[in-house]
N, CA, C and O atoms as a GROMACS GRO file, in nm:
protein
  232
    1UNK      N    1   0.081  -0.119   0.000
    1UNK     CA    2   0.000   0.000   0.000
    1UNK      C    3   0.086   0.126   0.000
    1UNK      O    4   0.027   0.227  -0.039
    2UNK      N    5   0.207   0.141   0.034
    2UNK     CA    6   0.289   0.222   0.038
    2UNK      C    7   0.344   0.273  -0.020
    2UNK      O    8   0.410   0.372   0.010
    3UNK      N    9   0.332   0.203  -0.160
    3UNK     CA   10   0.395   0.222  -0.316
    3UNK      C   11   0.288   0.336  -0.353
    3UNK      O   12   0.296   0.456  -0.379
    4UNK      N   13   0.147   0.207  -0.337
    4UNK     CA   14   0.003   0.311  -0.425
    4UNK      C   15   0.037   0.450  -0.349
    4UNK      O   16   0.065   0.558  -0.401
    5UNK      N   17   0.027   0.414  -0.189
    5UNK     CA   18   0.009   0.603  -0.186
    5UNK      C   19   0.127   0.669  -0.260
    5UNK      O   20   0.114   0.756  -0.346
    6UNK      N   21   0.231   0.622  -0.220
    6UNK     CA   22   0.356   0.760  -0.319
    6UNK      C   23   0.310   0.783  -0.431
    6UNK      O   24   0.325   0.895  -0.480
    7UNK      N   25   0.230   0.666  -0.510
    7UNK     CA   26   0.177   0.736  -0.678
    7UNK      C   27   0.089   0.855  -0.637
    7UNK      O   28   0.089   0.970  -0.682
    8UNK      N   29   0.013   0.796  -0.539
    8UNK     CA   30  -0.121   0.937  -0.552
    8UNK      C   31  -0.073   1.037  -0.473
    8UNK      O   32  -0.114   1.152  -0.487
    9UNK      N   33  -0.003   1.010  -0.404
    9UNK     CA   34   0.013   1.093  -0.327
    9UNK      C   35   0.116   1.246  -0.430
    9UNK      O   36   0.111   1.364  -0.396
   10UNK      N   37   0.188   1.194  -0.541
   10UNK     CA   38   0.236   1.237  -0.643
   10UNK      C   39   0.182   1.319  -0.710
   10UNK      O   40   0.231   1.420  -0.761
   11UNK      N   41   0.073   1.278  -0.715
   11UNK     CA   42  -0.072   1.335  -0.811
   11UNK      C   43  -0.134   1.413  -0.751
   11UNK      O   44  -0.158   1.519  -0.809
   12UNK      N   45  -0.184   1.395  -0.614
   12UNK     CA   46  -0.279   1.464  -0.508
   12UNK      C   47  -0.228   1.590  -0.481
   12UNK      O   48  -0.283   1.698  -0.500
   13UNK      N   49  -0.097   1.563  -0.427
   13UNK     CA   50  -0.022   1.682  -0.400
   13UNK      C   51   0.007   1.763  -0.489
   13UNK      O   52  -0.036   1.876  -0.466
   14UNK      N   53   0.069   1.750  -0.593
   14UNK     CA   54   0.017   1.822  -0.720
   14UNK      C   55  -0.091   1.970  -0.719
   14UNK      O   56  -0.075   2.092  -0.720
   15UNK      N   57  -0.194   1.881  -0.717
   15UNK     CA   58  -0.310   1.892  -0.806
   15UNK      C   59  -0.357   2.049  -0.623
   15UNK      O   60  -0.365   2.172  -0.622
   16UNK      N   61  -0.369   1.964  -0.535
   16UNK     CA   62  -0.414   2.051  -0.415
   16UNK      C   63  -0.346   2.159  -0.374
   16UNK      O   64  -0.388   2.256  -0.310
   17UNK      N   65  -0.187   2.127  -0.434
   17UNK     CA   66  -0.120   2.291  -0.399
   17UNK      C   67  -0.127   2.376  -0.516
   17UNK      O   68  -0.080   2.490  -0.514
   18UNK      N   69  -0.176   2.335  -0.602
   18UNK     CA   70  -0.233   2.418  -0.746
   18UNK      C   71  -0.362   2.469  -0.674
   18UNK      O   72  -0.362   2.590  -0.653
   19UNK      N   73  -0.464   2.403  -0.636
   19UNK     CA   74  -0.596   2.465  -0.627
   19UNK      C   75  -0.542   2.598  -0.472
   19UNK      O   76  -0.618   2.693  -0.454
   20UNK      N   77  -0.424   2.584  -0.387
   20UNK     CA   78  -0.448   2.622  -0.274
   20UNK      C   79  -0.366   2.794  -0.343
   20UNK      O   80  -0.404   2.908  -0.320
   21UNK      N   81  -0.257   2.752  -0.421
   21UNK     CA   82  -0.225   2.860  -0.495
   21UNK      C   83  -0.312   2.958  -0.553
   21UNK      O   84  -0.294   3.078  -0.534
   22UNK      N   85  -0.453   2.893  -0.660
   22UNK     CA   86  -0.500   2.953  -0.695
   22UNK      C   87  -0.629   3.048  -0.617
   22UNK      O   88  -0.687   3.156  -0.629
   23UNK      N   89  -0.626   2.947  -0.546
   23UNK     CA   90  -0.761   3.020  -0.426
   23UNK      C   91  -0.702   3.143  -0.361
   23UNK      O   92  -0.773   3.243  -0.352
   24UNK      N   93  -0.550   3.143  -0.304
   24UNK     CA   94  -0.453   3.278  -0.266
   24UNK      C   95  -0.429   3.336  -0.383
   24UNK      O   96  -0.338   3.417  -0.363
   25UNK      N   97  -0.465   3.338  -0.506
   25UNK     CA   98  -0.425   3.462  -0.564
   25UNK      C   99  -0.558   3.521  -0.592
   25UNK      O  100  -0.601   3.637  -0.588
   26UNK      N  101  -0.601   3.428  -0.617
   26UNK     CA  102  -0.790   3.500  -0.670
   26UNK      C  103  -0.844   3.577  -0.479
   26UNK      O  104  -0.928   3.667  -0.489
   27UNK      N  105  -0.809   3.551  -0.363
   27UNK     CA  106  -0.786   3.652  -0.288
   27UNK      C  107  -0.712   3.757  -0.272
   27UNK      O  108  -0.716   3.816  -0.164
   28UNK      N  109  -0.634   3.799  -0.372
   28UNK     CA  110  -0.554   3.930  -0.376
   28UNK      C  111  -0.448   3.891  -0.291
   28UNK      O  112  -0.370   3.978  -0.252
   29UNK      N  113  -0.434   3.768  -0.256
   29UNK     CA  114  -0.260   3.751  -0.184
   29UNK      C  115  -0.190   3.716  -0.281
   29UNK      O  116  -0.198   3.601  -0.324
   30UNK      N  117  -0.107   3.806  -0.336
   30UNK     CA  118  -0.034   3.796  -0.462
   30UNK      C  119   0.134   3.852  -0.383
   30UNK      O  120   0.198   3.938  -0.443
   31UNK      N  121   0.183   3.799  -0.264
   31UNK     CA  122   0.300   3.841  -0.247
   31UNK      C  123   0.354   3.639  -0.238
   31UNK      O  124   0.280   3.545  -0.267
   32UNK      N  125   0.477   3.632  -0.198
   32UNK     CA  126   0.544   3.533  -0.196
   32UNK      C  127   0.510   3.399  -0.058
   32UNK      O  128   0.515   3.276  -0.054
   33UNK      N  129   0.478   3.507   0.033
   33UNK     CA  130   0.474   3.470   0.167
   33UNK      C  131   0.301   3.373   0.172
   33UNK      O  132   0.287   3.262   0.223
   34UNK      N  133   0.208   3.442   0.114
   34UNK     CA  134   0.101   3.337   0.108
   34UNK      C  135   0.073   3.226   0.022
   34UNK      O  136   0.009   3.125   0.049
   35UNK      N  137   0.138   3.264  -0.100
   35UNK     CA  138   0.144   3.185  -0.226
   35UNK      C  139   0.196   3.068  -0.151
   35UNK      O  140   0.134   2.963  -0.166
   36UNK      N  141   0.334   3.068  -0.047
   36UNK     CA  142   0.434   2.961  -0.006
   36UNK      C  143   0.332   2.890   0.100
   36UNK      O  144   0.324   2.768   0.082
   37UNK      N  145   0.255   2.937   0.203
   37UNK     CA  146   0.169   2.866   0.252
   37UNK      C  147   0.106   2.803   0.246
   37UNK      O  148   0.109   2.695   0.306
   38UNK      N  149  -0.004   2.853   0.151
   38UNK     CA  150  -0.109   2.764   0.004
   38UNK      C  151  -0.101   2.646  -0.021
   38UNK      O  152  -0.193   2.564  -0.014
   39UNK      N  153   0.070   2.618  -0.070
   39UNK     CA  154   0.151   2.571  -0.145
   39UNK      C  155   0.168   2.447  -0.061
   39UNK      O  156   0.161   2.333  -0.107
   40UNK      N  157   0.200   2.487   0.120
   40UNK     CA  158   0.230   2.362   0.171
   40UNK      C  159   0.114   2.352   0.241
   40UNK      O  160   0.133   2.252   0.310
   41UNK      N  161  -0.031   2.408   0.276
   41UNK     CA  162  -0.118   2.368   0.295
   41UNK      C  163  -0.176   2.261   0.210
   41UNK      O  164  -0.250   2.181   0.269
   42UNK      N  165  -0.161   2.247   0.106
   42UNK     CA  166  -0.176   2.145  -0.025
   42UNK      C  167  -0.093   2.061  -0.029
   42UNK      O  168  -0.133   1.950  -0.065
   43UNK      N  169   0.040   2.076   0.003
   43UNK     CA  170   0.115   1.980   0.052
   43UNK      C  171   0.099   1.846   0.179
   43UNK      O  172   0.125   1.725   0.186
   44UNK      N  173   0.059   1.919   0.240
   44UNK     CA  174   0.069   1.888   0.389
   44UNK      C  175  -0.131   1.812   0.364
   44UNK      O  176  -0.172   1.706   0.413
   45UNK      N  177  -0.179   1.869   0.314
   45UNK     CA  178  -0.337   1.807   0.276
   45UNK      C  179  -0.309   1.670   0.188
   45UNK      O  180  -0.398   1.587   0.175
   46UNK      N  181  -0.219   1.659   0.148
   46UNK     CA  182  -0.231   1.556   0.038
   46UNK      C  183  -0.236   1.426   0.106
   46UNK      O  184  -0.314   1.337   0.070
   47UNK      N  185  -0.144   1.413   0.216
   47UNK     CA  186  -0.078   1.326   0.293
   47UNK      C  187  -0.226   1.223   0.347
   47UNK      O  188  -0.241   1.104   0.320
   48UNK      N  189  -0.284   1.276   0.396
   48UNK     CA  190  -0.414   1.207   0.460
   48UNK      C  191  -0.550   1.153   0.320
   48UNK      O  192  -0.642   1.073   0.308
   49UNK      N  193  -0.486   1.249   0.248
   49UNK     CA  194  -0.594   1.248   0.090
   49UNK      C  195  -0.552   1.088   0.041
   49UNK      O  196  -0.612   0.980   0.045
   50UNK      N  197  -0.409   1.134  -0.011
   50UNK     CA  198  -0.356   0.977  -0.068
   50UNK      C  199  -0.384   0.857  -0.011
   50UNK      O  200  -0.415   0.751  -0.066
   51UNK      N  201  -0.364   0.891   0.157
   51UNK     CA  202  -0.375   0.733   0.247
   51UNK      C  203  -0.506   0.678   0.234
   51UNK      O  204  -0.539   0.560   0.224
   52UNK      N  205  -0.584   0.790   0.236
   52UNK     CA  206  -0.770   0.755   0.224
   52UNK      C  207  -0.798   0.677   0.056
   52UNK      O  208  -0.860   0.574   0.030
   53UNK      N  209  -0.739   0.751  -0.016
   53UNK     CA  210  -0.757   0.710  -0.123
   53UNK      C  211  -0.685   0.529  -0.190
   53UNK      O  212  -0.729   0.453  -0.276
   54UNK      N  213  -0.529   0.519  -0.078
   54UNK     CA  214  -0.500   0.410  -0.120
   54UNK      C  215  -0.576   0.307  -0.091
   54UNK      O  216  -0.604   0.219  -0.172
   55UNK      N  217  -0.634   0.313   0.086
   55UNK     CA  218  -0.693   0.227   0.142
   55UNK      C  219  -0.785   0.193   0.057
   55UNK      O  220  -0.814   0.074   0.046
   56UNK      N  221  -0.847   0.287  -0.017
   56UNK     CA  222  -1.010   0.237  -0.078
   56UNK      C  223  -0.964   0.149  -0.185
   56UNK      O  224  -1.012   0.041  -0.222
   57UNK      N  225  -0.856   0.217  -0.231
   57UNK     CA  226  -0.860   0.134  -0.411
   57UNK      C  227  -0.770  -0.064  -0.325
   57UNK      O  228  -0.785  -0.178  -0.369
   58UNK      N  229  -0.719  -0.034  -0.246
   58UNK     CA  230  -0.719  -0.154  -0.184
   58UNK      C  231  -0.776  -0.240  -0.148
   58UNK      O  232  -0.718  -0.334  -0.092
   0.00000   0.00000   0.00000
């Protein structure tokens, strides 16, 4: 199961620090310092996303 999550977790993370980026700029936080937060809020979200997701396809 540890393999599957690193794939999704590959993908997830991806995909969630894109949406967390875009949600901070379409709020007018357009400096460096929130963009970088966003970034590992989506990061740091993925982690529990992937595990949920491996378990199921398991």
């Amino acid at each position: 199961m540890t393999r599957l999550m690193l794939i999704i977790f590959s993908m997830a993370s991806t995909s969630l620090m894109g949406v967390g980026i875009v949600a901070a700029l379409t709020m007018g936080q357009d400096t460096l310092q929130p963009i970088l937060i966003a970034a590992a809020i989506g990061f740091v979200a993925a982690v529990p996303v992937s595990w949920f997701v491996a378990k199921q396809i398991e």
